[in-house]
C-alpha positions in Angstrom: 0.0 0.0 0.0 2.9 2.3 0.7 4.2 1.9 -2.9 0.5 3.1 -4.3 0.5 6.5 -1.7 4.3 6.9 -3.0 3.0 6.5 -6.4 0.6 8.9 -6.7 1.7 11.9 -4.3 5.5 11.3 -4.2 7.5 13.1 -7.2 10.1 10.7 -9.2 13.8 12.2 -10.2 12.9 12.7 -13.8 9.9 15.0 -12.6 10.6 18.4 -13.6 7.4 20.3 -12.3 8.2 23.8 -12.2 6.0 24.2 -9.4 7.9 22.4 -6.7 11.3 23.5 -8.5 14.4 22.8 -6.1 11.9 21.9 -3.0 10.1 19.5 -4.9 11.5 16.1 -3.8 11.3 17.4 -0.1 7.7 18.5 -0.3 6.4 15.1 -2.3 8.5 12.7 0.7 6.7 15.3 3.0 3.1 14.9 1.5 3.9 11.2 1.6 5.0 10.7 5.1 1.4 12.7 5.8 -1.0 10.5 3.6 0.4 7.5 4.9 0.1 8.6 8.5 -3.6 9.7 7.7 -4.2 6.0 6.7 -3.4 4.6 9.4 -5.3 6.8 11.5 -8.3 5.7 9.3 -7.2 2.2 10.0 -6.9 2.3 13.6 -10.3 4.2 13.7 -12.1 1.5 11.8 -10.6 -1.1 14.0 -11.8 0.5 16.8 -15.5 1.1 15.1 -15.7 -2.9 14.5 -14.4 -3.7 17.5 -17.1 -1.4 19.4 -19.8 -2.9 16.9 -18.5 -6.4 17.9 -18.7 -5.9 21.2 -22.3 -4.1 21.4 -24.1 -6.8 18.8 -22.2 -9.9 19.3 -21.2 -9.8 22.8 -21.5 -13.6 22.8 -18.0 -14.8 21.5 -17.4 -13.5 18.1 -14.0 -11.6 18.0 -11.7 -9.7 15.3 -9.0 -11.1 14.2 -6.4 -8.0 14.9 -5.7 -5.1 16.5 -4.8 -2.1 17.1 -1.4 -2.7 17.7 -1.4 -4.8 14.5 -2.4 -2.2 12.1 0.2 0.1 13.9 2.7 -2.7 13.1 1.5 -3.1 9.6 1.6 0.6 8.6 5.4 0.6 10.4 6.2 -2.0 8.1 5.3 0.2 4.9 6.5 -2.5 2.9 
């Protein structure tokens, strides 16, 4: 998943946008690093949500399979 956010917000070497001029590599890596922590917020927050809708509707047993700390692993990963 990291590769796909690098893909389409992160600027290659050949890119010569005059828009991000000399900054430009700094600014993609920086809107990168920012995407990818937004996703795993998402993540983490829709772990939660199934895990509170788990617990209210199926308090008899039923469990997720991860957690938390498991999607934080995952996105430390990145690849």
């Amino acid at each position: 998943m990291h590769r796909r956010v690098d893909k389409h917000f992160g600027q290659n070497q050949d890119d010569s946008d005059g828009v991000y001029s000399p900054r430009g590599p700094v600014i993609a890596k920086e809107l990168v690093q920012e995407v990818w922590r937004e996703c795993q917020k998402e993540y983490v927050d829709i772990t939660d949500l199934c895990k509170r809708i788990i617990s209210t509707y199926y308090p008899e047993g039923v469990q997720i399979e991860f957690t938390v700390n498991d999607v934080n692993e995952a996105f430390g990963r990145r690849n």
